[in-house]
N, C-alpha and C positions, 0 to 999 in steps of 0.2 A: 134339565140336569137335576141331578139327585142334591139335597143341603150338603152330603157331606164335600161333591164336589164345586158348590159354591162356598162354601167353607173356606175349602182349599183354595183355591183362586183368590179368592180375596186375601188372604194370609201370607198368598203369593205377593200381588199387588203390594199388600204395606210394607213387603221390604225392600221396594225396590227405592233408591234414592234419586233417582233421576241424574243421577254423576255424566252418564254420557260415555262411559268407558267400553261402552261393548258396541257403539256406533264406529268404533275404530279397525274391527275385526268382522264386523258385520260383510259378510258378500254383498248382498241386495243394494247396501249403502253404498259400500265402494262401489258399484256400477254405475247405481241412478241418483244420488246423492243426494235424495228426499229424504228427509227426516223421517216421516213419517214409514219410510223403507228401510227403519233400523229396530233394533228392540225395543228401544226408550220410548218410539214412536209408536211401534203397535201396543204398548201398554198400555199409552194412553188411550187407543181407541178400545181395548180391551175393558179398560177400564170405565170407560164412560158407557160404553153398551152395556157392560152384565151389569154393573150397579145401579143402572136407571133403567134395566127390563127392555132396551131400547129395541125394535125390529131391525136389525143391522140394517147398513145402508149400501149401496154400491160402493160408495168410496172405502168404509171400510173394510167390507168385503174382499176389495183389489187389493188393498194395503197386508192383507191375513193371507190372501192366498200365494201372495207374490214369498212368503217368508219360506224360505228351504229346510226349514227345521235341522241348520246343521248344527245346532247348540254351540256354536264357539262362542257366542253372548255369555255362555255359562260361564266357560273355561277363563272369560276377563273378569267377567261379575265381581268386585270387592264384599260384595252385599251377599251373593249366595243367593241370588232371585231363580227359582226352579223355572226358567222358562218354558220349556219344554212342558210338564201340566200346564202353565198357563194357557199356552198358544194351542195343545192338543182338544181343554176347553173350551175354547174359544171357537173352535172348527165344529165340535160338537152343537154350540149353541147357534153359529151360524147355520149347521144342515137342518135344525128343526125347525131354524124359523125364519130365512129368508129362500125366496123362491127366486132357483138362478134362471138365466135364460134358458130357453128346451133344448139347442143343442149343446149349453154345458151341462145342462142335468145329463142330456141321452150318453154323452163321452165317457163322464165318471159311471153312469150305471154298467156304460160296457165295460171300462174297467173293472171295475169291483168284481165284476161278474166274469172275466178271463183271464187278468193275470194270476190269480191266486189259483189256480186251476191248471196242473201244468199239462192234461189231456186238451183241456178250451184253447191253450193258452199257442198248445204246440200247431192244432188247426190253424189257430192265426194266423202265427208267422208264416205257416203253406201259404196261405192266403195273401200275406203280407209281400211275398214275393213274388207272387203272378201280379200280384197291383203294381210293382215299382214300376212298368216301365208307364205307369199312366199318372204318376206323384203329381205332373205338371198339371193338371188339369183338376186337381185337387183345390177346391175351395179357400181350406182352414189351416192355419200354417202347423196346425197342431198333428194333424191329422200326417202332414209331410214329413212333420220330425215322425210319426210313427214309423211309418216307411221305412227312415231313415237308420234307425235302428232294429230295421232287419240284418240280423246275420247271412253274409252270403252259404254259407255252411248251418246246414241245423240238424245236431248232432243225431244218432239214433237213442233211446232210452235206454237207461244203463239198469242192468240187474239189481244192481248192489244199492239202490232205494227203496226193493219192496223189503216189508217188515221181514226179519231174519238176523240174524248174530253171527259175525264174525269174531273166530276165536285169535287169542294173541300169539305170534309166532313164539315169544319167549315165556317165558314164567308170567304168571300172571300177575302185572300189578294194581290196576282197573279194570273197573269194569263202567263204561263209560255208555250212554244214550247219544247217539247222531242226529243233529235237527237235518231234514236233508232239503227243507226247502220246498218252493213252491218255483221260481221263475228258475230260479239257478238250476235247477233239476231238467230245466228246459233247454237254457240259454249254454251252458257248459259241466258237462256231465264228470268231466276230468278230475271237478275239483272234489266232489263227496268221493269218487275213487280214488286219491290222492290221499284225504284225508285217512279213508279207511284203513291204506297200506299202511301209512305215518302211525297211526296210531297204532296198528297190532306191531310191529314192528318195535315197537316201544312199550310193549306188554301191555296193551290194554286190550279186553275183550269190548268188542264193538256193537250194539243191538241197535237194530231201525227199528221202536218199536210201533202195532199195528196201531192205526189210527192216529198218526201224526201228518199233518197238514201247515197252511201256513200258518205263520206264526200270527198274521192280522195286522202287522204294521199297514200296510195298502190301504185296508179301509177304515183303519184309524186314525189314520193322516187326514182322513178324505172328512173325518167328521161321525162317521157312519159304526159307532160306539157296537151298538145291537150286533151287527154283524161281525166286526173286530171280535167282541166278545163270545161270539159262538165261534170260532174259529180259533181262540187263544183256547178257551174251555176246552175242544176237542184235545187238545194240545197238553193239557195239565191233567185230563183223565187218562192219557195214552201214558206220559210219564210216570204220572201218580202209579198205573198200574204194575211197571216195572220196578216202581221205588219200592211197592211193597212186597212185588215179587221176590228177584233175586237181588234189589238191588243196585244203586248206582253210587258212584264214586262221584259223576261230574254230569253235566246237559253240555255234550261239545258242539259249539256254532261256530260255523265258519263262513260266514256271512253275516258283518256289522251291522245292519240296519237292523237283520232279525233279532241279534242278539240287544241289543239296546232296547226294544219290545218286550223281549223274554224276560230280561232283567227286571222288568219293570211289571211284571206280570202281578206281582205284591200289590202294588199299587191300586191296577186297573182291578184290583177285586178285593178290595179291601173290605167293602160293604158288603160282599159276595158268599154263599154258604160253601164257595170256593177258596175262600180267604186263607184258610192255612194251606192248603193244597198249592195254593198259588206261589204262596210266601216259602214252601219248598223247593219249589222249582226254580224259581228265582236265585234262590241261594245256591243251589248247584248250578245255575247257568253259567259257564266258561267261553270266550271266547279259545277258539283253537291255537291262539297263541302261546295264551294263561296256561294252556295245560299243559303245551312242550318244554312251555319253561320252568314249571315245576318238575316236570318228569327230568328235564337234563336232554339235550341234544347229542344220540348216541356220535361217537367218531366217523364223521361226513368221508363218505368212499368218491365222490366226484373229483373233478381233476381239473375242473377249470369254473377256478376265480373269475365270475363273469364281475361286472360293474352291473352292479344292480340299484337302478334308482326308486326309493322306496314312496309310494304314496301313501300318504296316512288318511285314511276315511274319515269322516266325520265324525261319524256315528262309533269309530273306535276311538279318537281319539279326546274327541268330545265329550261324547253319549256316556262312553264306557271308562274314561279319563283309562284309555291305555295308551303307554306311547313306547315306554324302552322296548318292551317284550318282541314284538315283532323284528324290531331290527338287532336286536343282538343276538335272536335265533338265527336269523341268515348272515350277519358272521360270524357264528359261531360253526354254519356250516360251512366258511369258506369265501363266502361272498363278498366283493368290496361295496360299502352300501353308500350310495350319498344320498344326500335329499335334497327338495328344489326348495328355491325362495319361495317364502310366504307358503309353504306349507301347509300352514292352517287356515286357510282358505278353501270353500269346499270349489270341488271341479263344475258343482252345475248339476251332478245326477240326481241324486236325492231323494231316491225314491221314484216314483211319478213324475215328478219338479220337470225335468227333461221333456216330460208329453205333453204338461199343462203350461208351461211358462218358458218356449222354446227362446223363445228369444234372448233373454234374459241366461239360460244355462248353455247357450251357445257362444255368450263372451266371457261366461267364467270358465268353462271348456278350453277354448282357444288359450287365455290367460295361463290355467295348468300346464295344457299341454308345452305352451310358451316356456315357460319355467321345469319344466320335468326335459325337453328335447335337450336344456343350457349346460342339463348337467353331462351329455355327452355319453346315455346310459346303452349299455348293450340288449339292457332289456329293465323294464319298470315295473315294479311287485308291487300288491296291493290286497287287500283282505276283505274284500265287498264285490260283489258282480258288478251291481249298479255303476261303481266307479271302472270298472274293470271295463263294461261296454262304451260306457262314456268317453274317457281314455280312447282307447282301441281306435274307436269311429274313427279316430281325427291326428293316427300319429299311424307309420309304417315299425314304429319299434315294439319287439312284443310284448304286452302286458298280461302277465301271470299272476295267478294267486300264490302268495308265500306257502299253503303248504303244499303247493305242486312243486315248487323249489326247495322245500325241505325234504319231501318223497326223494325226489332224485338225488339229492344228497348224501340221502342213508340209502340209497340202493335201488329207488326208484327208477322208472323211464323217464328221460329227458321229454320234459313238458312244453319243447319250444321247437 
């Protein structure tokens, strides 16, 4: 790691106070009820490994990898301790310098190396579905849950990703960049077409522009900095080229894990000859909610008030400390909106989390879906895929992204 990001980390570490307040909101904790399976706990092994240069251990290693990175640590925090650097540190220092077992190296290499790819990514799932009916005979229970999150349906590729500009149906009031994703491009095509209507619809001119990719959360979770960062970079030269082109008003994401990445894109290049470029992008990054509710939610043409139970992502509500915007956009088109107990608890997805630690995001899965079915919802909205297939797996009710529910509200196709 570079000083400036031991620097940081330790800067991080001294303020944290050891209070115990984010072990109360912690998932991991409420599961397995080891200490050591809450933030206060990984601190400490965080803390004892990078300040004595230690070759991490197994145990701490299990203790790091088991953490979901859903930041609600943050959101209790009295203190303001930035976990998320810490613990994204801390991953980084573990891939360089502990060697895992060969079939968890080989798992994550094949990660890194297809989900961020959504040509590799879409062969898989082909793949992934001729496998199911031989899941049982599968080893690794990892490898099961992959399976498992096959979609029986895998959609065909949608136009409206390749680089290109969609104009605004009305007067023009932005002009706005579409992040369009790497798995979500794969997994549900609906939702960048959803957005794009939403958005011209609402005067804004739309550009995919060329050379956008993912955003690198995947293998920045995973540790794997070098390639996160060539994949962010692609990402900030493709913007950067349109900021000085004609222009952008906003960076719309409509998928919370990427945008709490992008957000942070300042950060991760701060030492970077990227550094301003970064810290531009950053500051135009919007979640897609941010932007309708600046714009104003034109008067909703739909006709039926469903009960919509709303799920709050992590990484939106966390990551990006957003929480009114989403749901006062869908009643404001109409929607009746409740939310489940405990709320702020993540569902289990989290990224990867779901392929690496099945176990574990298959009782906080159950637990959501437990609490989202009590609310009695006709249908459950939500602003992330990840949550979006998580969900889905393990309930008959349908689970849609909000701006597929705001599309049809101002005049869109009904998305259900």
């Amino acid at each position: 790691m570079t000083d400036a990001t031991t620097r940081r980390s330790n800067e991080i570490l001294r303020s944290c106070v050891h209070c115990g307040f984010c072990t109360a909101t912690c998932p991991t904790y409420k599961v397995l009820g080891d200490e050591l399976d809450s933030p206060r706990g990984r601190i400490y092994l965080i803390k004892d490994m990078m300040e004595n240069g230690k070759v991490p251990d197994r145990q701490t290693v299990k203790h790091i990898d088991r953490c979901l990175s859903c930041l609600s640590c943050m959101t209790t925090c009295p203190s303001g301790v930035h976990y998320m650097h810490l613990v994204d540190h801390a991953r980084e220092y573990i891939e360089k310098n502990y060697k895992r077992r060969w079939d968890d190296r080989a798992l994550r290499w094949i990660l890194g190396k297809i989900l961020p790819y959504p040509g590799r990514f879409r062969l898989a799932l082909i793949g992934g579905k001729l496998a199911k009916p031989f899941r049982r005979l599968l080893p690794d229970a990892r490898l099961r849950a992959m399976l498992d999150m096959v979609p029986a349906q895998i959609p065909s590729p949608s136009f409206n990703d390749r680089p290109q500009t969609f104009a605004a149906e009305t007067g023009r009031q932005k002009r706005v960049a579409l992040l369009t994703g790497c798995a979500q491009r794969v997994l549900n095509t609906d939702i960048n077409d959803a957005t794009i209507r939403l958005l011209q619809r609402h005067g804004c001119e739309v550009v995919i522009p060329k050379g956008l990719g993912c955003c690198g959360a995947l293998t920045h979770h995973m540790g794997k900095t070098d390639e996160s960062h060539r994949m962010a970079a692609a990402n900030i030269r493709a913007l950067v080229a349109e900021l000085d082109g004609d222009g952008l008003d906003a960076v719309v994401i409509n998928t919370s894990g990427c945008g709490t990445t992008v957000k942070d894109y300042g950060h991760m290049f701060r030492d970077d000859p990227l550094a301003a470029d970064a810290a531009r992008v950053s500051a135009l990054a919007k979640d897609i909610s941010e932007v309708m509710n600046s714009i104003g939610l034109r008067e909703p043409a739909h006709a039926e008030p469903l009960r919509v139970a709303y799920h709050a992502a992590c990484s939106l509500q966390h990551g990006q400390q957003i929480r009114a915007a989403p749901k006062d956009l869908l009643k404001a088109a109409g929607f009746q909106v409740v939310e489940p107990r405990d709320g702020h608890i993540c569902c289990g997805s989290a990224g990867i989390y779901n392929l690496m630690q099945p176990e574990i995001s298959s009782q906080l899965k159950s637990r959501k879906i437990t609490t989202l079915e009590a609310t009695a919802p006709q249908v459950i909205g939500a602003g992330n895929i990840g949550c979006m297939m998580q969900i889905g797996s393990g309930t008959d009710i349908p689970v849609v992204h909000i701006a597929e529910l705001l599309d049809w509200a101002t005049g869109g196709p009904k998305p259900l």
